[in-house]
C-alpha positions in Angstrom: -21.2 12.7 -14.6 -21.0 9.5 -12.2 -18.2 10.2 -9.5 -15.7 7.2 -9.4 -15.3 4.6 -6.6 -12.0 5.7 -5.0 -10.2 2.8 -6.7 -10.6 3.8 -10.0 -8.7 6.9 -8.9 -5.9 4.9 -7.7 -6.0 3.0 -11.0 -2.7 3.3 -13.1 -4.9 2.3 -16.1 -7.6 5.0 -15.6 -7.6 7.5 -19.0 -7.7 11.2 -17.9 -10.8 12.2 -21.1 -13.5 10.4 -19.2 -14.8 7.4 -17.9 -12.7 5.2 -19.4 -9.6 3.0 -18.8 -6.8 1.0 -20.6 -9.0 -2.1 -19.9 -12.8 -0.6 -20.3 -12.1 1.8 -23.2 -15.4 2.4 -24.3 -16.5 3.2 -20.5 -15.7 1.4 -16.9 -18.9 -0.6 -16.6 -21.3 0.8 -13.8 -20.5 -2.6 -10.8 -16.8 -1.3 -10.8 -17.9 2.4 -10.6 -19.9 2.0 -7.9 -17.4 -0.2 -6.0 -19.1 -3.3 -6.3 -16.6 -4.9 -8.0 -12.8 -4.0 -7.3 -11.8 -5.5 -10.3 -8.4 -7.6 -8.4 -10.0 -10.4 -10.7 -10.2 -10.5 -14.4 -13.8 -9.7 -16.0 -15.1 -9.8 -19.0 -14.6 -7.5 -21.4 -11.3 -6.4 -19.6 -9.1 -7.1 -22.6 -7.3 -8.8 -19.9 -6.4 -6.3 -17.8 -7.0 -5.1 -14.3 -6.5 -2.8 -11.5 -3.0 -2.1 -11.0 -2.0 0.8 -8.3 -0.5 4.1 -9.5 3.2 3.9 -9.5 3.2 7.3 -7.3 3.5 7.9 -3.4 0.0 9.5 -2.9 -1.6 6.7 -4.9 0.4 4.2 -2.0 -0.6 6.8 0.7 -4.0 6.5 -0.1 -4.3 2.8 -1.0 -2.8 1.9 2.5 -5.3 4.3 4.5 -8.1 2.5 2.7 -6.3 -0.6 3.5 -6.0 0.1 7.2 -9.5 1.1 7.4 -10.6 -2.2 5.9 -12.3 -0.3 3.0 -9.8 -2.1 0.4 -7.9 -5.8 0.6 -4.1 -5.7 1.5 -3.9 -7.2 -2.1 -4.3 -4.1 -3.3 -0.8 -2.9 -2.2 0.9 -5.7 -4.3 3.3 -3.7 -6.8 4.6 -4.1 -9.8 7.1 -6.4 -8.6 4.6 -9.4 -7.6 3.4 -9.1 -11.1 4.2 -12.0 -13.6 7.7 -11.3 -15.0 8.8 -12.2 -18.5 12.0 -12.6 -18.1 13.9 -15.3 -16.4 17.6 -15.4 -14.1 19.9 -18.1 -15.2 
């Protein structure tokens, strides 16, 4: 079995039965895998989806390291917060 790029680990969407996510459900394709591709962008056949960090302080530890060590982009740290909101404040 192919070992993951460590973002896939960090990936809230990743499925625990194999190599498969929320937005790759038939299999992450080999680019993101390999960490060619950090999938921050939407790609086809993502159903629309892409990375989005683990809501858990190990998964924030870790991103940040990588972060500071200029293996990953700051964006990476965004959280659910900076994601579109559906609703609105009067």
């Amino acid at each position: 079995m192919p070992s993951y790029d460590p973002i896939c680990l960090l990936c809230s969407r990743l499925r625990e039965s194999g190599m498969a996510c929320d937005a790759f459900p038939d299999g992450v394709p080999a680019r993101i895998i390999r960490g060619e591709s950090l999938h921050l962008r939407p790609s086809k056949g993502d159903r629309g989806l892409t990375f989005k960090l683990r809501d858990d302080d190990k998964a924030r530890e870790a991103a940040k390291a990588m972060v500071d060590a200029g293996q990953l982009p700051k964006e990476i740290l965004r959280d659910s917060a900076a994601e579109p909101s559906t609703s609105s404040s009067a």
